[in-house]
mmCIF file of the N, C-alpha and C atoms, coordinates in Angstrom:
data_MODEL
# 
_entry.id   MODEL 
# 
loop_
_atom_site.group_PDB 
_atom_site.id 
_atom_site.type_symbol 
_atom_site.label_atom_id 
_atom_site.label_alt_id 
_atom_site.label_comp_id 
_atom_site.label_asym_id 
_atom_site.label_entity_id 
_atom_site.label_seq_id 
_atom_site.pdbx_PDB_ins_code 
_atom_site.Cartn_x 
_atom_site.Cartn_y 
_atom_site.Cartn_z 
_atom_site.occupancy 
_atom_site.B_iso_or_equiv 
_atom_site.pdbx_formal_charge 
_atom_site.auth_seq_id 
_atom_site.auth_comp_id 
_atom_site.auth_asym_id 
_atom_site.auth_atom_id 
_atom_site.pdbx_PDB_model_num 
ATOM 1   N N  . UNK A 1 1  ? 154.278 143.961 124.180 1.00 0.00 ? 1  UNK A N  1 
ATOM 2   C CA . UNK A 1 1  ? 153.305 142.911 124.300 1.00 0.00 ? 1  UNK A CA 1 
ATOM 3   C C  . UNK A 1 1  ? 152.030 143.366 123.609 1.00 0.00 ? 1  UNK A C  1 
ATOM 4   N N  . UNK A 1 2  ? 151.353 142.423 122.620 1.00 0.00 ? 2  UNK A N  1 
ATOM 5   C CA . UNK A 1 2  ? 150.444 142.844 121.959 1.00 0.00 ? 2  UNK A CA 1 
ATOM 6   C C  . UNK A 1 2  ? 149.666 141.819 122.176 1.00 0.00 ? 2  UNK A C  1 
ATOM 7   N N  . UNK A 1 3  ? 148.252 141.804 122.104 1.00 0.00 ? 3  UNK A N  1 
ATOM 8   C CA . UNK A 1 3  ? 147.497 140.566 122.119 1.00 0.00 ? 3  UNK A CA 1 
ATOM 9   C C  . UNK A 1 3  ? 147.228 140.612 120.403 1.00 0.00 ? 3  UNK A C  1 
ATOM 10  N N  . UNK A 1 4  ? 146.626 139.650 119.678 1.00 0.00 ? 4  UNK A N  1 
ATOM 11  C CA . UNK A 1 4  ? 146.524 139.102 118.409 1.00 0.00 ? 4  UNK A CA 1 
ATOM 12  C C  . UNK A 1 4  ? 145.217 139.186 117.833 1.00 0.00 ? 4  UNK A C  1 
ATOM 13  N N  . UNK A 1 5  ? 144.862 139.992 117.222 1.00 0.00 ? 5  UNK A N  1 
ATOM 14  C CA . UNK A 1 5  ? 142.934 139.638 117.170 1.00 0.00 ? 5  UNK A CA 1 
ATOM 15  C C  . UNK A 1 5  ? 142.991 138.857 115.329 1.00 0.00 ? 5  UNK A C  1 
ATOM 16  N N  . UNK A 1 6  ? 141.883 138.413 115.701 1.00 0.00 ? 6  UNK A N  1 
ATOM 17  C CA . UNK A 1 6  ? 141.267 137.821 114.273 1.00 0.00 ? 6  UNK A CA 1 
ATOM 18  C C  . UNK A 1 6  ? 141.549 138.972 113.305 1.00 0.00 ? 6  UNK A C  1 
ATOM 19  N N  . UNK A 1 7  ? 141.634 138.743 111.984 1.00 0.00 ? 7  UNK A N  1 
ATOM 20  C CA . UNK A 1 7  ? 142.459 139.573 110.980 1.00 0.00 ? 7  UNK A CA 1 
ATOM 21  C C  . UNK A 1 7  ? 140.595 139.875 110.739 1.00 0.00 ? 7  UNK A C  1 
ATOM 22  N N  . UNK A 1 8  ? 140.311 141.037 110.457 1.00 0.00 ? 8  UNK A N  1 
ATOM 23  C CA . UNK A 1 8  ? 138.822 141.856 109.774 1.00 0.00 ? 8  UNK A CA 1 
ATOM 24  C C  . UNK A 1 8  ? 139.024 141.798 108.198 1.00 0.00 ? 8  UNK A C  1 
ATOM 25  N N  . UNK A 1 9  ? 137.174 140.988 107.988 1.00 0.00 ? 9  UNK A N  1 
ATOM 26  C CA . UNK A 1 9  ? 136.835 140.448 107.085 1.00 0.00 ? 9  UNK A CA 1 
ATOM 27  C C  . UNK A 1 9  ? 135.730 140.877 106.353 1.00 0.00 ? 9  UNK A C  1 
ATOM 28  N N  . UNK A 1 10 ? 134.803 142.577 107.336 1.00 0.00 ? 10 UNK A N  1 
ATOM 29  C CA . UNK A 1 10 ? 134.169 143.162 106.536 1.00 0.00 ? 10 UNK A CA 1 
ATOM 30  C C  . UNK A 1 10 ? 134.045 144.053 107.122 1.00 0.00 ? 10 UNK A C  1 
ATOM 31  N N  . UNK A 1 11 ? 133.091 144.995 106.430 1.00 0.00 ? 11 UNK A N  1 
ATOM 32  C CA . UNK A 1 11 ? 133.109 146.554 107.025 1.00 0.00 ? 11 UNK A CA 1 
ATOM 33  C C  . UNK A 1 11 ? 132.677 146.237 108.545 1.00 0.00 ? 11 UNK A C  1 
ATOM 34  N N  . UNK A 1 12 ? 131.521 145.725 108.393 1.00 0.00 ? 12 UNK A N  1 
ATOM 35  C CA . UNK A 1 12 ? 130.645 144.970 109.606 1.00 0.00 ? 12 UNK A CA 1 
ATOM 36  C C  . UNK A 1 12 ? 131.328 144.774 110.841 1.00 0.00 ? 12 UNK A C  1 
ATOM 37  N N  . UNK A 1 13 ? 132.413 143.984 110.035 1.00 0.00 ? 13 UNK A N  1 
ATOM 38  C CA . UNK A 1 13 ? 133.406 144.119 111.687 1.00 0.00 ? 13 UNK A CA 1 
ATOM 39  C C  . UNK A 1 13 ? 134.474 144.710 111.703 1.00 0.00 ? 13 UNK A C  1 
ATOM 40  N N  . UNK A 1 14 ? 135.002 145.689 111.076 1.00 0.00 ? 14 UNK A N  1 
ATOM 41  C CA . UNK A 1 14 ? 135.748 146.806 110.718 1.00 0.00 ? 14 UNK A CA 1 
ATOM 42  C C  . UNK A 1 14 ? 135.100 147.735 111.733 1.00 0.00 ? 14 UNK A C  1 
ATOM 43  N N  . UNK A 1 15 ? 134.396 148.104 111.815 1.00 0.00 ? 15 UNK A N  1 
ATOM 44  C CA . UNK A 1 15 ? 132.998 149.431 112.872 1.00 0.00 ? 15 UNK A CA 1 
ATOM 45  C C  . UNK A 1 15 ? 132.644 148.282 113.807 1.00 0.00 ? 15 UNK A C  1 
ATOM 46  N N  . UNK A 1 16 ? 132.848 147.354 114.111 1.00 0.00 ? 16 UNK A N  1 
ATOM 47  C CA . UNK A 1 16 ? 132.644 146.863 115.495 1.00 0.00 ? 16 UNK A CA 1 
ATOM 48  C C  . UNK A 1 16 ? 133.782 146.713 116.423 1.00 0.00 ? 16 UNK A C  1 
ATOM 49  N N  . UNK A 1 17 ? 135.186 146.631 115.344 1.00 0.00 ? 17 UNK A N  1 
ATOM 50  C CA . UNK A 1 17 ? 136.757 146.592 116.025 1.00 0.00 ? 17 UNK A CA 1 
ATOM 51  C C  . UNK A 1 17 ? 136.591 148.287 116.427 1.00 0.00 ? 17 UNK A C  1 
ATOM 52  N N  . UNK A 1 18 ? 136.309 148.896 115.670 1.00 0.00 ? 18 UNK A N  1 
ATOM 53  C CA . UNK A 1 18 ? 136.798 150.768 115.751 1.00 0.00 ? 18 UNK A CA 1 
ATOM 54  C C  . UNK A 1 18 ? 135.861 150.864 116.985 1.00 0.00 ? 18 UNK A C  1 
ATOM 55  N N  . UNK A 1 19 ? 134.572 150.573 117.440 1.00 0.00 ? 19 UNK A N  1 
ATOM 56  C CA . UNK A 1 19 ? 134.122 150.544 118.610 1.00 0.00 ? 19 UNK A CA 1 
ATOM 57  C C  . UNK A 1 19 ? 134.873 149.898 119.592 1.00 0.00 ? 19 UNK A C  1 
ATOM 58  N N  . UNK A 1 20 ? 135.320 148.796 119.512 1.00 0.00 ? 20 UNK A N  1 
ATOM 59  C CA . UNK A 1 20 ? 136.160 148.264 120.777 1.00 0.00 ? 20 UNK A CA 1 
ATOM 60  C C  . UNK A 1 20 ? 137.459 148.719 120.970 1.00 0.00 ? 20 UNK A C  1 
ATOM 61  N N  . UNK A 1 21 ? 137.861 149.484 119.966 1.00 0.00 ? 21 UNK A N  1 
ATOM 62  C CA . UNK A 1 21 ? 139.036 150.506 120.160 1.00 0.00 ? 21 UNK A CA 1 
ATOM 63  C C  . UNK A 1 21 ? 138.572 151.633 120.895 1.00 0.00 ? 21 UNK A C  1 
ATOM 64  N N  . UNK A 1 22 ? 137.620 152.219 120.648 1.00 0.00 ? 22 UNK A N  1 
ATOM 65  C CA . UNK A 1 22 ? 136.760 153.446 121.188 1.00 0.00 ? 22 UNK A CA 1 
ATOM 66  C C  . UNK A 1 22 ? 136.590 152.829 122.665 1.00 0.00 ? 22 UNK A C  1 
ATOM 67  N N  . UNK A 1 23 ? 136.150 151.579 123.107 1.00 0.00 ? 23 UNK A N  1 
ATOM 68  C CA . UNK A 1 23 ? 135.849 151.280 124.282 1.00 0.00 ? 23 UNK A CA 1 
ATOM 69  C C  . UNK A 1 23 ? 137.154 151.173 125.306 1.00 0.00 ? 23 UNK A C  1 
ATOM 70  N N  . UNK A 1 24 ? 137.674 150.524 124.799 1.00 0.00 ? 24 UNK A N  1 
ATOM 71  C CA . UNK A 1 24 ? 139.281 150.462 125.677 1.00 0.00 ? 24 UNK A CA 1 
ATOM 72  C C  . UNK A 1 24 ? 140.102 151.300 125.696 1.00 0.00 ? 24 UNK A C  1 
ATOM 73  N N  . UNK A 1 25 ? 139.453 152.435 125.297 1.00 0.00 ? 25 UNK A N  1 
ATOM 74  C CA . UNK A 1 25 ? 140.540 153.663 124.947 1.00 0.00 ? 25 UNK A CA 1 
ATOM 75  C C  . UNK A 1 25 ? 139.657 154.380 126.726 1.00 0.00 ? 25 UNK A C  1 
ATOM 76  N N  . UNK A 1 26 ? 138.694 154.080 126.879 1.00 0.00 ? 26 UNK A N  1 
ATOM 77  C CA . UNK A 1 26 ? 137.987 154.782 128.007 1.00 0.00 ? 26 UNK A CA 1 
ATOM 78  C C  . UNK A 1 26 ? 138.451 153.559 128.972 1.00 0.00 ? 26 UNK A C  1 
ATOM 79  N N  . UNK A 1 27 ? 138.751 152.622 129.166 1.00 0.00 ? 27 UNK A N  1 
ATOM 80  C CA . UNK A 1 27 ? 138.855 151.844 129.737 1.00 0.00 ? 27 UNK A CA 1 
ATOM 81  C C  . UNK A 1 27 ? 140.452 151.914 130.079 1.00 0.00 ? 27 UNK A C  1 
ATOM 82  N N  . UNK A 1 28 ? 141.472 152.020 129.334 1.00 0.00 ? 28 UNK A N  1 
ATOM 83  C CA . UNK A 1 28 ? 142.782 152.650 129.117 1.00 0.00 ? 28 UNK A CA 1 
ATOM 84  C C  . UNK A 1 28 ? 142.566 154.029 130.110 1.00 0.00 ? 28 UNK A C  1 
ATOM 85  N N  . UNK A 1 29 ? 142.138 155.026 129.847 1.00 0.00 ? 29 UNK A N  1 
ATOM 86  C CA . UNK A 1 29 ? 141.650 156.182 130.939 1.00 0.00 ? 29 UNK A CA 1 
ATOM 87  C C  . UNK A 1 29 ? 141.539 156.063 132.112 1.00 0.00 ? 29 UNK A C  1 
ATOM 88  N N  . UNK A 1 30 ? 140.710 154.738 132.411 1.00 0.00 ? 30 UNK A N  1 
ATOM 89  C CA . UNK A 1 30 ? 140.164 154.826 133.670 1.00 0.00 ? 30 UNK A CA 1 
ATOM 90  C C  . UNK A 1 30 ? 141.471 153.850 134.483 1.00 0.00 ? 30 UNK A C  1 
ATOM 91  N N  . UNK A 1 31 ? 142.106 153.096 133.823 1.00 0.00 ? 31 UNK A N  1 
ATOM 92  C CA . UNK A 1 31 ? 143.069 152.281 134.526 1.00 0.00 ? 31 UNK A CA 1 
ATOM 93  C C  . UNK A 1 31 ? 144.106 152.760 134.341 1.00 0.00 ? 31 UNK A C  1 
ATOM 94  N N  . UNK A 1 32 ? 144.291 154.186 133.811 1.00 0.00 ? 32 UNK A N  1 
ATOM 95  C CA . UNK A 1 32 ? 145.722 155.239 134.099 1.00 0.00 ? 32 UNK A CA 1 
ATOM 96  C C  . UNK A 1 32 ? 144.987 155.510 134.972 1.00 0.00 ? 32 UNK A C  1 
ATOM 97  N N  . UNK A 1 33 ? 144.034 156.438 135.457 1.00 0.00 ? 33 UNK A N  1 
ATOM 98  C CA . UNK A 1 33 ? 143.667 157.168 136.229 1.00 0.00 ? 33 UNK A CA 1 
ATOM 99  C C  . UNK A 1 33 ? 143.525 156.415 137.997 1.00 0.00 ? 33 UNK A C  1 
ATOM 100 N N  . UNK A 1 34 ? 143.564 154.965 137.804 1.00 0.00 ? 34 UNK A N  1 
ATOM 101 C CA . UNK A 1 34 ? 143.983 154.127 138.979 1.00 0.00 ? 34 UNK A CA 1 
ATOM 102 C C  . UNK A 1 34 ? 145.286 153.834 139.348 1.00 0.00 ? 34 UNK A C  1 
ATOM 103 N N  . UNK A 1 35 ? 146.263 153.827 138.386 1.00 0.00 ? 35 UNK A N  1 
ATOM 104 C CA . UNK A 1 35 ? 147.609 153.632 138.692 1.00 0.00 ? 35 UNK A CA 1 
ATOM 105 C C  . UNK A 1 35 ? 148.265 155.024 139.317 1.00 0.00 ? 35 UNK A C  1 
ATOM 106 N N  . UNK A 1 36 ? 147.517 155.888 138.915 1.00 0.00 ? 36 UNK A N  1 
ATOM 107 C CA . UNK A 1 36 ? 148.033 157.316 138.946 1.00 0.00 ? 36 UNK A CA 1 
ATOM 108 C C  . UNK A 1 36 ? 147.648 157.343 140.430 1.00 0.00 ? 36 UNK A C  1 
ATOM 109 N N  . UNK A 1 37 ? 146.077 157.256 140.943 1.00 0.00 ? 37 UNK A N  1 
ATOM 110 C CA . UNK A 1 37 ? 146.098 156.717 142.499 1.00 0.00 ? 37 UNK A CA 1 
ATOM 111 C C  . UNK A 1 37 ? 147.227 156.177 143.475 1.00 0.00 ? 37 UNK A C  1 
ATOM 112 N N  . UNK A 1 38 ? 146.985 154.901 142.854 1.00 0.00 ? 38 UNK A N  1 
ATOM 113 C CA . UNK A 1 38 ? 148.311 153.931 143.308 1.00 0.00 ? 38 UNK A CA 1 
ATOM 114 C C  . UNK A 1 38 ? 149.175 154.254 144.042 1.00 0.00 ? 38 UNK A C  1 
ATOM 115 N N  . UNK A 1 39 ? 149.803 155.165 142.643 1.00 0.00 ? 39 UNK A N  1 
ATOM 116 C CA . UNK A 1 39 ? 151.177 156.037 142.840 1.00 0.00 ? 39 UNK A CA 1 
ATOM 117 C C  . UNK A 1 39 ? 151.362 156.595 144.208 1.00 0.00 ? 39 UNK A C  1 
ATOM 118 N N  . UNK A 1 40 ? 150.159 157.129 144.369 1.00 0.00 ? 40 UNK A N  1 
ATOM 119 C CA . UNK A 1 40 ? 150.465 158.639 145.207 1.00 0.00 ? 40 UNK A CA 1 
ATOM 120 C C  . UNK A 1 40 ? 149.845 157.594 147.017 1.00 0.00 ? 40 UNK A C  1 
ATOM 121 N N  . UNK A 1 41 ? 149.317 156.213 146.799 1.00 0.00 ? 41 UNK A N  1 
ATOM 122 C CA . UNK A 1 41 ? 149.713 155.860 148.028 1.00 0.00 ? 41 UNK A CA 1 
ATOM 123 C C  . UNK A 1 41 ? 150.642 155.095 148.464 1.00 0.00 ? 41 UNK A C  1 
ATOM 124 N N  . UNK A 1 42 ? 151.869 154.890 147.385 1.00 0.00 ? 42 UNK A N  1 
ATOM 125 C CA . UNK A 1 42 ? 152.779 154.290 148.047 1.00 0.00 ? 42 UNK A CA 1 
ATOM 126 C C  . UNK A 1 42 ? 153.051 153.135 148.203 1.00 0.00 ? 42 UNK A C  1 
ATOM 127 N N  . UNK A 1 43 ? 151.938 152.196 147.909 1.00 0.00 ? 43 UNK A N  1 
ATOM 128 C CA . UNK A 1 43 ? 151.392 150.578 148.094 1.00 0.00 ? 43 UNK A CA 1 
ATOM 129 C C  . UNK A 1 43 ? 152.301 150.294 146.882 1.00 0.00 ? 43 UNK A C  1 
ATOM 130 N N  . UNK A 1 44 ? 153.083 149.220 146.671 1.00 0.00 ? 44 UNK A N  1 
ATOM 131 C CA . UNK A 1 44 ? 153.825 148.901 145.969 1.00 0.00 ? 44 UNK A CA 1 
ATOM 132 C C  . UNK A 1 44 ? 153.149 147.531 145.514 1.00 0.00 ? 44 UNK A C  1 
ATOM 133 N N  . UNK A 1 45 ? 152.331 147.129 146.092 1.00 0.00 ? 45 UNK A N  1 
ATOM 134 C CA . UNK A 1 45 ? 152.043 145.702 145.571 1.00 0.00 ? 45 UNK A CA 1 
ATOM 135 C C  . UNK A 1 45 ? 150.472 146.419 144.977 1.00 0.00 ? 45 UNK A C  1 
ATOM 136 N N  . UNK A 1 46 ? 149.875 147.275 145.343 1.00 0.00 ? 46 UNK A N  1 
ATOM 137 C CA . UNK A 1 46 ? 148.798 148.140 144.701 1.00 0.00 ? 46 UNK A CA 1 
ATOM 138 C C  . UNK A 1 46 ? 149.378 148.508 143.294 1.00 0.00 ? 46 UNK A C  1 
ATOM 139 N N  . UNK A 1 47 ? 150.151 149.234 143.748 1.00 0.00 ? 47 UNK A N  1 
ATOM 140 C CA . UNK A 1 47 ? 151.298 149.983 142.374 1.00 0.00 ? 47 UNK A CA 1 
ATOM 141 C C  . UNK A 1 47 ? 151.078 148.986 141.252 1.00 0.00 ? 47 UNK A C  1 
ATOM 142 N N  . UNK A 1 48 ? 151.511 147.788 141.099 1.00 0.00 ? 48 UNK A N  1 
ATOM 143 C CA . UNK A 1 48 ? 152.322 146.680 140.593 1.00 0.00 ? 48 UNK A CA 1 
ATOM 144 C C  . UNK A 1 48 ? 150.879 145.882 139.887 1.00 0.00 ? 48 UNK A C  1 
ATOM 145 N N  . UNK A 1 49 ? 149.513 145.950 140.789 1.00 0.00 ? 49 UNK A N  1 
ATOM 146 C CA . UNK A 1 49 ? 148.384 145.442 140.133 1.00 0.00 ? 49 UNK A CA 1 
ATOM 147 C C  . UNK A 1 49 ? 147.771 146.642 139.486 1.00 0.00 ? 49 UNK A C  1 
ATOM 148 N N  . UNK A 1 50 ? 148.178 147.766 139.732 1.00 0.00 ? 50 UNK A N  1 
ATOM 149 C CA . UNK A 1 50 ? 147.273 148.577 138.598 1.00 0.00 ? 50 UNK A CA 1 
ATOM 150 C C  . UNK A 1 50 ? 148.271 148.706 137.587 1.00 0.00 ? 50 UNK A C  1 
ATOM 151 N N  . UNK A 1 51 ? 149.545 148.385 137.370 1.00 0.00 ? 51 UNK A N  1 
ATOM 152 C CA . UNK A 1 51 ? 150.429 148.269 136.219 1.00 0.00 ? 51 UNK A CA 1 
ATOM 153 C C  . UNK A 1 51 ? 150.027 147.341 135.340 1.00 0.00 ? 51 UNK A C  1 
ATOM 154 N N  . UNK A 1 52 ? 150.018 146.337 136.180 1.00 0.00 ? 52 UNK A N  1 
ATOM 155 C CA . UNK A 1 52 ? 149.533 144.913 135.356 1.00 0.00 ? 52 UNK A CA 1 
ATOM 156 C C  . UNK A 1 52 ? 148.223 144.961 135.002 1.00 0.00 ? 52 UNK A C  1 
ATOM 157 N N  . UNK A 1 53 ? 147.467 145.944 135.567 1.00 0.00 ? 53 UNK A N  1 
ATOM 158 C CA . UNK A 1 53 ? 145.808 145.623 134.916 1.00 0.00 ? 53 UNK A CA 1 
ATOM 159 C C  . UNK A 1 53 ? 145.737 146.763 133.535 1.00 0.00 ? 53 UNK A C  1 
ATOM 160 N N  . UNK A 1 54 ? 146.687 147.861 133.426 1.00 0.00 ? 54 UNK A N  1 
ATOM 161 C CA . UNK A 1 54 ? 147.051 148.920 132.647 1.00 0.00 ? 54 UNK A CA 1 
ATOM 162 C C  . UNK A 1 54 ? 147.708 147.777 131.732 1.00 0.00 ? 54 UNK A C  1 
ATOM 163 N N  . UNK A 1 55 ? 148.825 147.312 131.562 1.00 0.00 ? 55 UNK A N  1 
ATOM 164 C CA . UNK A 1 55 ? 149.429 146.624 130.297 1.00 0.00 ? 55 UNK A CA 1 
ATOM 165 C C  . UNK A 1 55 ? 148.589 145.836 130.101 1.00 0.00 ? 55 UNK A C  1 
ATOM 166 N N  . UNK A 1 56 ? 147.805 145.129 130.723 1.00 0.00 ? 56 UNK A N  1 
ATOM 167 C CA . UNK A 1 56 ? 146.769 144.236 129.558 1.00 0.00 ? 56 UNK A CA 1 
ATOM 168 C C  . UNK A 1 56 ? 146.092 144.718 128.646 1.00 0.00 ? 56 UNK A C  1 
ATOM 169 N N  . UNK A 1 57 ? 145.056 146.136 129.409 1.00 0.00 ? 57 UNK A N  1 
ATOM 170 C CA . UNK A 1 57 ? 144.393 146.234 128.843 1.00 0.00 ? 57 UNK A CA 1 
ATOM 171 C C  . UNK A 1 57 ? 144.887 146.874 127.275 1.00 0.00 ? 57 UNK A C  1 
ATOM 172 N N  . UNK A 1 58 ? 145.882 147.595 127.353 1.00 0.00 ? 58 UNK A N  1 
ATOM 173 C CA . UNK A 1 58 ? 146.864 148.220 126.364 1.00 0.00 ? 58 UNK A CA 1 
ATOM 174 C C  . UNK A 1 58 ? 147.178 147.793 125.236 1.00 0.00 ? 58 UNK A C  1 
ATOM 175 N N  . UNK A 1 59 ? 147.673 146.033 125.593 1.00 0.00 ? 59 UNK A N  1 
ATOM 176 C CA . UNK A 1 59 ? 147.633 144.687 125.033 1.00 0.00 ? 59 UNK A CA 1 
ATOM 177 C C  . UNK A 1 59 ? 146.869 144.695 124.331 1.00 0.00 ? 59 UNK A C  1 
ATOM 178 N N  . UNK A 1 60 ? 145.475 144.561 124.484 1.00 0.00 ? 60 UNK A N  1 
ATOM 179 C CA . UNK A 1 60 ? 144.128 144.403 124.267 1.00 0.00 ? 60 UNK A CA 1 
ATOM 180 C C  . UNK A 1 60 ? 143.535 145.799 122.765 1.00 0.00 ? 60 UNK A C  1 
ATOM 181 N N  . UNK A 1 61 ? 144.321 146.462 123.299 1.00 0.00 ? 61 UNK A N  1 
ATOM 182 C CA . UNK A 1 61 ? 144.085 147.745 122.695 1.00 0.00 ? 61 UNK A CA 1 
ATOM 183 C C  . UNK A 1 61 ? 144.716 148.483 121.389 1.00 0.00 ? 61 UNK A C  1 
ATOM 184 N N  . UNK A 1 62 ? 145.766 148.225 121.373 1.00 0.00 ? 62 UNK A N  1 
ATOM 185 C CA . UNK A 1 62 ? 146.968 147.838 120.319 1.00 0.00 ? 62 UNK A CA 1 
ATOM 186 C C  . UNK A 1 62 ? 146.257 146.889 119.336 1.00 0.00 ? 62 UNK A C  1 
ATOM 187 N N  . UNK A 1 63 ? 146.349 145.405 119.482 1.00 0.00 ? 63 UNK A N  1 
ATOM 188 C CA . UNK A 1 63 ? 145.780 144.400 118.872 1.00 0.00 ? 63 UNK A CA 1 
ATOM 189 C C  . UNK A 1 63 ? 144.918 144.782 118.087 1.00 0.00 ? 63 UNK A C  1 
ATOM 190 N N  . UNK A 1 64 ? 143.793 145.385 118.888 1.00 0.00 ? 64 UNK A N  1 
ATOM 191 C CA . UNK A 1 64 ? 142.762 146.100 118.078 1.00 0.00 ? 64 UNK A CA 1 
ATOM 192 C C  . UNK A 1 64 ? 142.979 147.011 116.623 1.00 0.00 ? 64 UNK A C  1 
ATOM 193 N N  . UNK A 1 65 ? 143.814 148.007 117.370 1.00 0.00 ? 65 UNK A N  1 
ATOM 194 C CA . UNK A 1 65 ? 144.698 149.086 116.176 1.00 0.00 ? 65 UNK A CA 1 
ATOM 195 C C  . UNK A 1 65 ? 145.185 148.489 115.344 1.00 0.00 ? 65 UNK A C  1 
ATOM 196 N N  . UNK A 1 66 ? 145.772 147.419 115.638 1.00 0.00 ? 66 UNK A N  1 
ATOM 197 C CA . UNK A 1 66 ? 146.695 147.030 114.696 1.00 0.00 ? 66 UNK A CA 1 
ATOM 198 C C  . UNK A 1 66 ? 145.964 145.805 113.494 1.00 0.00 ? 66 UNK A C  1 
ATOM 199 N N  . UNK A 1 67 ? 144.923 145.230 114.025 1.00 0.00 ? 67 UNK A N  1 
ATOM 200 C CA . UNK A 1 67 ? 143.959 144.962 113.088 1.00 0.00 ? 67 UNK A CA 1 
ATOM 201 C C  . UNK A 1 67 ? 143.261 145.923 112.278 1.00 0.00 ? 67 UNK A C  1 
ATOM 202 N N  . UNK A 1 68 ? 142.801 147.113 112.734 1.00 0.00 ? 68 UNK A N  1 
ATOM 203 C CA . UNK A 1 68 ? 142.390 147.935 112.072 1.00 0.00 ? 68 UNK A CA 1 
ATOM 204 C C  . UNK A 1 68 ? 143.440 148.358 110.956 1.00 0.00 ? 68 UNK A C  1 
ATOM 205 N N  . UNK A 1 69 ? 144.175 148.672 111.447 1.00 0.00 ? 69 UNK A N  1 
ATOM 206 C CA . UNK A 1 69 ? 145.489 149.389 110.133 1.00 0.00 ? 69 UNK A CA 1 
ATOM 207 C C  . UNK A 1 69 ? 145.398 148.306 109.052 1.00 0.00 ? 69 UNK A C  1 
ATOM 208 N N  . UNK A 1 70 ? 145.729 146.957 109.830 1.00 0.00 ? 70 UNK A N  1 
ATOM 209 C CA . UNK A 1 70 ? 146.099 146.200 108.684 1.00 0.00 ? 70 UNK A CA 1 
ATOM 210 C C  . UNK A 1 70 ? 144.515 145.960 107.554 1.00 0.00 ? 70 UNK A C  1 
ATOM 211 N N  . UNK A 1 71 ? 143.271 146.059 107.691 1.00 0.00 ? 71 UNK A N  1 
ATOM 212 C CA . UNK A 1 71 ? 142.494 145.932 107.144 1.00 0.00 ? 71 UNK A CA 1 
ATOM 213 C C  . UNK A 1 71 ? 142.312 147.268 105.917 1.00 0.00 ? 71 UNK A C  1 
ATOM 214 N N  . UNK A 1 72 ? 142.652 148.099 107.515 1.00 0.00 ? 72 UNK A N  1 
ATOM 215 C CA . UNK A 1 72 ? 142.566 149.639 106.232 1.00 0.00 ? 72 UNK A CA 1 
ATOM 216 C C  . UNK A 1 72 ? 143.733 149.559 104.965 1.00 0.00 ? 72 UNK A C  1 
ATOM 217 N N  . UNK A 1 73 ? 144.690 148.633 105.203 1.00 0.00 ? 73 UNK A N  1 
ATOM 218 C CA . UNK A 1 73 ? 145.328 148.700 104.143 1.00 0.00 ? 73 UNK A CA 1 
ATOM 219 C C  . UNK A 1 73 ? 145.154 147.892 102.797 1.00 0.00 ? 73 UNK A C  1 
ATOM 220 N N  . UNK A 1 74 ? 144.681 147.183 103.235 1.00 0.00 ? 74 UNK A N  1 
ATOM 221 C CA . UNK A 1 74 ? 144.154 146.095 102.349 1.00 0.00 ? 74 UNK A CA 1 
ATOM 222 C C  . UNK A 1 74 ? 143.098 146.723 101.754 1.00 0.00 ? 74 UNK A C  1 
ATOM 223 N N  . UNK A 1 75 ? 142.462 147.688 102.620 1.00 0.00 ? 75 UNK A N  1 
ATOM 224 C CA . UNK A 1 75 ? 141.175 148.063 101.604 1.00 0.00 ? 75 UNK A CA 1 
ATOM 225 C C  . UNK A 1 75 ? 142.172 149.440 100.693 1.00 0.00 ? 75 UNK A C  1 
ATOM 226 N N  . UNK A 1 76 ? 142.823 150.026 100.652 1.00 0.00 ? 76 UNK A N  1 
ATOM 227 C CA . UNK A 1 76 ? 143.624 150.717 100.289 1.00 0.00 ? 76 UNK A CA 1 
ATOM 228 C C  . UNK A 1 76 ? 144.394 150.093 98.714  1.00 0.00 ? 76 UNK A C  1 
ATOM 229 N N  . UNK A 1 77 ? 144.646 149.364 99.012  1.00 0.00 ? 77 UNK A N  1 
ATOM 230 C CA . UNK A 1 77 ? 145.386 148.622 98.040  1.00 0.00 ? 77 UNK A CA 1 
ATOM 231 C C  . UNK A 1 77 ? 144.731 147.718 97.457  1.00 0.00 ? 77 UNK A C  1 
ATOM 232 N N  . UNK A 1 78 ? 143.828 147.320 97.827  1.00 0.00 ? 78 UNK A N  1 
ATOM 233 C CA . UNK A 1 78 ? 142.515 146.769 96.591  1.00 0.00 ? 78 UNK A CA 1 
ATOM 234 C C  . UNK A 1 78 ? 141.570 147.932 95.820  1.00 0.00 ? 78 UNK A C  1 
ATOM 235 N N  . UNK A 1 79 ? 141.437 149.106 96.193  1.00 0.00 ? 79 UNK A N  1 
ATOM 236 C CA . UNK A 1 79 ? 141.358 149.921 95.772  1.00 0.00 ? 79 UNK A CA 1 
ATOM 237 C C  . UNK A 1 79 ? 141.599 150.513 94.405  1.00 0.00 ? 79 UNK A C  1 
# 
């Protein structure tokens, strides 16, 4: 599952995606570091919302990457 971002259209927002990659990557951290909680109490319906709040954000996070790549390539090959 990937979420879809707007395809990057200048440097401008090339370094504002690589920041929101940078941001959800700490944000990714902190919502392993809750599931990993979770885990260890056993709560299964706890379990199951810090899974689901972990794959979104992941979602979210990917998308990002994967806009980035695809821009870096384009600048690569216009090059």
């Amino acid at each position: 599952m990937r979420s879809v971002q707007p395809p990057i259209t200048s440097d401008e927002e090339y370094h504002g995606y690589q920041q929101g990659r940078d941001t959800l990557t700490t944000v990714v951290r902190e919502r392993e570091q809750r599931l990993i909680e979770a885990l260890s109490s056993g709560d299964e319906t706890l379990i199951e919302a810090r899974r689901y709040e972990l794959l979104h954000v992941l979602a979210d996070r990917q998308g990002i990457i994967d806009a980035i790549k695809a821009y870096e390539q384009r600048m690569a090959q216009s090059a």
